[in-house]
C-alpha positions, 0 to 999 in steps of 0.5 A, spaced: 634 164 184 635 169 180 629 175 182 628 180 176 625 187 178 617 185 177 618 178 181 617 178 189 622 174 194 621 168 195 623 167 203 617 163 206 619 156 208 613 150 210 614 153 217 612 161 215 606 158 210 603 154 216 603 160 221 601 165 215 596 159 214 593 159 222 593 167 222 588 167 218 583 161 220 585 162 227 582 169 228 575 172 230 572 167 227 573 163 232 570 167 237 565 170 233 562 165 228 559 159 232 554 164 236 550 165 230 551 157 227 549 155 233 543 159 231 541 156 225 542 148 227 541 148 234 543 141 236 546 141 230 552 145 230 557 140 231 555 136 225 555 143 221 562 144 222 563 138 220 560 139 213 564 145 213 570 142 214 569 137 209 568 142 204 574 145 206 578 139 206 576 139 198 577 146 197 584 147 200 587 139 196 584 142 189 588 149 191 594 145 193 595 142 187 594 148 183 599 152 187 604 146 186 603 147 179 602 155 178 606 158 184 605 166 183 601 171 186 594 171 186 591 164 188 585 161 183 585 167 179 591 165 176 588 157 176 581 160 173 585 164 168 591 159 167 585 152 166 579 155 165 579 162 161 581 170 162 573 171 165 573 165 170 580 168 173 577 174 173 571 173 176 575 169 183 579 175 183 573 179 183 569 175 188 575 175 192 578 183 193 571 184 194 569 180 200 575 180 203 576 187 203 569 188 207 572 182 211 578 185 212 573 192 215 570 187 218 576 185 222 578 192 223 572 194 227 572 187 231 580 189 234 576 196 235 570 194 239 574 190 243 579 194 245 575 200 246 568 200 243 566 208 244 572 209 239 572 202 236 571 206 228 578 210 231 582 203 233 580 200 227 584 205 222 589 205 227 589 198 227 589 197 219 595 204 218 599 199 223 599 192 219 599 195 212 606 198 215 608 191 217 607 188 211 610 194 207 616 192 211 617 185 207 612 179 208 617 176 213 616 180 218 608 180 216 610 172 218 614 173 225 608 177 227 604 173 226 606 167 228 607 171 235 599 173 235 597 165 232 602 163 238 598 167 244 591 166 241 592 158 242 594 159 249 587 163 250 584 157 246 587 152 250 585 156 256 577 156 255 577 148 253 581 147 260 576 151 264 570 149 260 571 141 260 574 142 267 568 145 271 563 143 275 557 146 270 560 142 264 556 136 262 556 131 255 548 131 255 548 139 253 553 137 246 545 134 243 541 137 247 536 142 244 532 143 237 535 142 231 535 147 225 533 141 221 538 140 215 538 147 212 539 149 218 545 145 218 547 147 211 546 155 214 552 153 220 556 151 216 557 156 211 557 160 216 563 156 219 567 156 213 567 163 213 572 161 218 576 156 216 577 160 209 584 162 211 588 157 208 587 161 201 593 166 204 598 160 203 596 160 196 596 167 194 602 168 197 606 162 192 611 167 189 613 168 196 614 161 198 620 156 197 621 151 194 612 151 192 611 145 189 613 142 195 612 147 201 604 149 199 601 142 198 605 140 205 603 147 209 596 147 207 593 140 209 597 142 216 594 149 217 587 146 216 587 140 220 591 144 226 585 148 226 579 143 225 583 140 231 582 147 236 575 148 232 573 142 234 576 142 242 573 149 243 566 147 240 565 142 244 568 145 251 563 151 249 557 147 248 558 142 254 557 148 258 552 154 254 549 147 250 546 149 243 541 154 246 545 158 251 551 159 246 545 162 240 543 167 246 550 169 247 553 175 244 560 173 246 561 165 246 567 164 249 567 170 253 559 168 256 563 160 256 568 161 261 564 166 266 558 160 266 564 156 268 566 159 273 572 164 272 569 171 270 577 174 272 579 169 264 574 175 261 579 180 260 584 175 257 578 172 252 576 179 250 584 180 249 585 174 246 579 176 241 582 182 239 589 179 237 585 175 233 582 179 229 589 183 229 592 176 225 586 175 221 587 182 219 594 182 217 593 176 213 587 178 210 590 184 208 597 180 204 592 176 200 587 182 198 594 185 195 597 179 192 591 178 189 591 185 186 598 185 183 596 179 179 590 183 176 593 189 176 598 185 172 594 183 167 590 190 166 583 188 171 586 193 176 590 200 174 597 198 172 600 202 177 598 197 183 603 192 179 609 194 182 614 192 186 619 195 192 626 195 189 628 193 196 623 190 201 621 185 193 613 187 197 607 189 192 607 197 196 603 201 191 596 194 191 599 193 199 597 202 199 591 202 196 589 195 199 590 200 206 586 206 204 580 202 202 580 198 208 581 205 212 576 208 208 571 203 211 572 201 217 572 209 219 565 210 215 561 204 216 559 198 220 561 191 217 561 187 222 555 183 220 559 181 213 561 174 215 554 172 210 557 176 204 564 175 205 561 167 205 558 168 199 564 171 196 569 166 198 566 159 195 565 163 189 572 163 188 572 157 191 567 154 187 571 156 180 578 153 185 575 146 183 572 147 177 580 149 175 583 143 179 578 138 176 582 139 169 589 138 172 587 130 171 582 126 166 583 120 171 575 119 175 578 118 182 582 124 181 576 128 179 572 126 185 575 131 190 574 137 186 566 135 184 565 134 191 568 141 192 564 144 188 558 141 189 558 143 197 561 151 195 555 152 191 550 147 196 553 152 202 553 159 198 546 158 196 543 156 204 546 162 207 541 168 208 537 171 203 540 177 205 547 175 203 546 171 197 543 176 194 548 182 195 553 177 193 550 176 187 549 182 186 556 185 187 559 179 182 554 181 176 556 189 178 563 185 176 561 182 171 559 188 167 565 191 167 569 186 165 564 185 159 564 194 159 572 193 159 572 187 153 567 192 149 572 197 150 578 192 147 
């Protein structure tokens, strides 16, 4: 294929998109997330990641079929303005370098806190300087890369559902046992879930750079997601037979708390390690999605020009990759993010939400309709069961974006 001097390469194969795919989802969510979901639903934690798996699913067909018929950079903005309008388009785009950016800080400060937690601010810029460097590199090594961290991290995945499942303190009657958080408790866990299985977008923001993308994006994104429905589902129900709903709502590292209750304390470390390396890899692909998604609205003017500029030779986006580093740097050394998984949330089933309003025009016929309502419903039942404090700063944020679009109109 013939490359002009603004395209990207296009070098990721089925393979690469997975990875990329499980780098993301299979990151600090994982061990961060259920924690908090337990304390929503109680008892009804597994029952939560199964709704938000259900409107994971929806999301990432209406997204694979849409980056099978529009394979450039930057993910449902492209879809929202290509099916919907330049202002719907925008507003994904928006909700989505937002969030993610504070998502991205987020994970900076998880990697620092858990490698060296009195100087987590300090190993968290180190940490973003040192994957802005890789993916300046070339999306390939950005793939390589992960695809080691995504290979480490399912070995201390597996190696907490071996322990657990295989310990005297596991039992089957822990998974129910407790109150439930009713049904808005549930709808509160998962969205809180989905924060986690929302990775699955990186594959799609990446179409410029994948081969063959009308074949390869549909095949990669079902798989990344069912992979990692199975290792969520495992460790869920390894972590609650041996903690139960109210011991893992206690706990301020799940995983890590699972494996000392069932008995092998020396695994800590490793699952500490394992945390780290996670937040590394969601880091990594967190920071190529928030620049492809730059490029494209550089491209079309909502972001400075400038930031639509491809490296003659590593063929990578490097001033929106830059630029993406340093706000990213900026933060994790000067404010405390960790709590944004609600916000993030917010963020991204809005630009979820607009992915399958996008997809719901691609064909008249109702029983092709049917997934991209049901999508739609549940991004918007989810974003408005999170948090009151999260809803509201969200919705803040897309009206301050909305603004300036209409203040960028009125110019024009």
């Amino acid at each position: 294929m013939t490359q002009s001097g603004s395209e990207l390469r296009r070098t990721l194969g089925l393979g690469d998109a997975v990875v990329i795919g499980l780098g993301s989802m299979i990151g600090a969510g994982v061990f961060a997330a259920l924690g908090p979901a337990a304390r929503a639903a109680g008892s009804g934690l597994l029952l939560g990641l199964a709704l938000a798996a259900v409107v994971a699913y929806c999301n990432a067909t209406s997204s694979a079929r849409l980056a099978a018929r529009y394979p450039a950079s930057g993910g449902t903005y492209v879809y929202g303005r290509e099916r919907l309008g330049a202002f719907w388009g925008y507003l994904a785009g928006w909700s989505f370098v937002v969030g993610k950016t504070a998502s991205c800080a987020a994970m900076a400060l998880t990697v620092g806190t858990y490698l060296w937690p009195e100087q987590a601010h300090a190993v968290a810029v180190a940490a973003v300087v040192a994957l802005t460097a890789v993916n300046y590199g070339g999306v390939q090594k950005s793939a390589w890369l992960t695809r080691s961290i995504v290979a480490v991290v399912l070995a201390v995945l597996a190696a907490v559902v071996v322990v657990c499942l295989g310990s005297g303190a596991s039992g089957a009657g822990r998974l129910g046992a407790g109150a439930s958080g009713g049904v808005g408790g549930v709808l509160q866990a998962a969205g809180l879930l989905f924060f986690a299985f929302a990775g699955y977008a990186r594959i799609a923001t990446l179409g410029e750079e994948v081969r063959d993308p009308a074949r390869t994006i549909p095949r990669a994104v079902p798989l990344a997601l069912g992979i990692t429905l199975v290792v969520y589902a495992c460790v869920a129900v390894a972590v609650l037979s041996v903690l139960g709903p109210d011991g893992l709502a206690r706990a301020a590292a799940p995983l890590a708390d699972a494996v000392r209750a069932a008995g092998a304390p020396a695994l800590v470390p490793v699952v500490r390690a394992g945390a780290a390396l996670a937040a590394l890899g969601s880091l990594l692909a967190l920071i190529l999605g928030v620049s492809r998604t730059t490029l494209a609205m550089a491209r079309d003017r909502h972001l400075p020009g400038a930031l639509a500029a491809v490296h003659p030779r590593f063929r990578v986006p490097h001033r929106a990759e830059l630029a993406v580093g340093a706000v990213v740097a900026v933060l994790a050394a000067t404010v405390d993010l960790r709590g944004a998984i609600g916000f993030s949330s917010f963020g991204v089933l809005t630009y979820y939400a607009v992915a399958n309003a996008s997809a719901w025009t691609l064909d008249p016929a109702p029983t092709a309709r049917v997934v991209p309502v049901a999508g739609l419903l549940g991004c918007v039942v989810l974003a408005f069961a999170l948090p009151w404090a999260s809803v509201a700063v969200g919705a803040g944020v897309l009206a301050a974006g909305i603004v300036l679009y209409g203040v960028r109109q009125w110019r024009r």
